[in-house]
N, C-alpha and C positions, 0 to 999 in steps of 0.2 A: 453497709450491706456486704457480704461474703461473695465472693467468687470462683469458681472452680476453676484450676492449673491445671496443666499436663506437666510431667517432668519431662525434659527436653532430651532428659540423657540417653539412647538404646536402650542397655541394658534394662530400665528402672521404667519408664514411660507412665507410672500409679499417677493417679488422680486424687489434687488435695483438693480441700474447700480453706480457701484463707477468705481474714480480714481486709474489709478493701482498704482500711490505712497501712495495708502493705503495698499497693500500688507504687510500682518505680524505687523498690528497691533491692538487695540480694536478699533472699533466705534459703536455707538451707529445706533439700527435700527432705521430706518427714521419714521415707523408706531409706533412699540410698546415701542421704545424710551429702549429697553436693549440695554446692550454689548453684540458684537458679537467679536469674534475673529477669524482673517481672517490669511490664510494660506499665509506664503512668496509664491516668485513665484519659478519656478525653479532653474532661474536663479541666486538668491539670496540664497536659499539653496547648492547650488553648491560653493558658498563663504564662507560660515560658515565653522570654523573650526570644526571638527566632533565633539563628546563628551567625554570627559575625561570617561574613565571607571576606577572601583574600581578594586586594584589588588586583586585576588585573591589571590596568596601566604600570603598576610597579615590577613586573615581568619587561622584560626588553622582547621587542617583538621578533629578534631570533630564537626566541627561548619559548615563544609561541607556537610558531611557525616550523615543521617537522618538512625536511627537506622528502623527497621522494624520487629516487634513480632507476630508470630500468637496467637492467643485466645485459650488457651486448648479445652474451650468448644463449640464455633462454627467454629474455625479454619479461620475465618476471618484474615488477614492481619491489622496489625493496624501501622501506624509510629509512633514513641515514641518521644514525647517533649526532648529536649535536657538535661535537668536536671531531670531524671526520678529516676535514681542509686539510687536502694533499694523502688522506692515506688510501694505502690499499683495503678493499673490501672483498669478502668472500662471499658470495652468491648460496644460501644456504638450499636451494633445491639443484642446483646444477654443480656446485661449488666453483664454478671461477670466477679466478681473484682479479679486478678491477678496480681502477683509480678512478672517483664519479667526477 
């Protein structure tokens, strides 16, 4: 069964009518001649195996965990770079520099 695209690009925006064993993959727009990249159908998303996710236990739980300092002098919230220990930080709405 055929389905009608939009071209994604600005300039080009024409409307094709493709075949749906195009479904999930690039083709080239018939007018502006880019890649378009077309979504599977449902069908086919309901076949894929889901997505592997990254475990979290293998993260160290400071590499979780986002430190968060106020600013002595405007009291601003700031979260702190992971490798901060011992340094100076600069206050980026007040700018002063403080050790957290």
């Amino acid at each position: 069964m055929a389905f009608i695209v939009q071209c994604p690009h600005r300039d080009c925006r024409k409307f094709m009518l493709l075949e749906d064993h195009l479904r999930g993959t690039q083709v080239e727009c018939l007018i502006c001649e880019r890649t378009i990249a077309l979504e599977p159908s449902a069908s086919e998303e309901r076949r894929r195996p889901p997505p592997l996710k990254k475990a979290a236990a293998s993260a160290s739980p400071s590499a979780r965990r986002q430190e968060i300092a106020k600013c002595p002098n405007c009291r601003m919230p700031l979260r702190l770079p992971p490798a901060h220990e011992g340094k100076a930080i600069r206050c980026p709405a007040c700018k002063h520099v403080f050790t957290p």
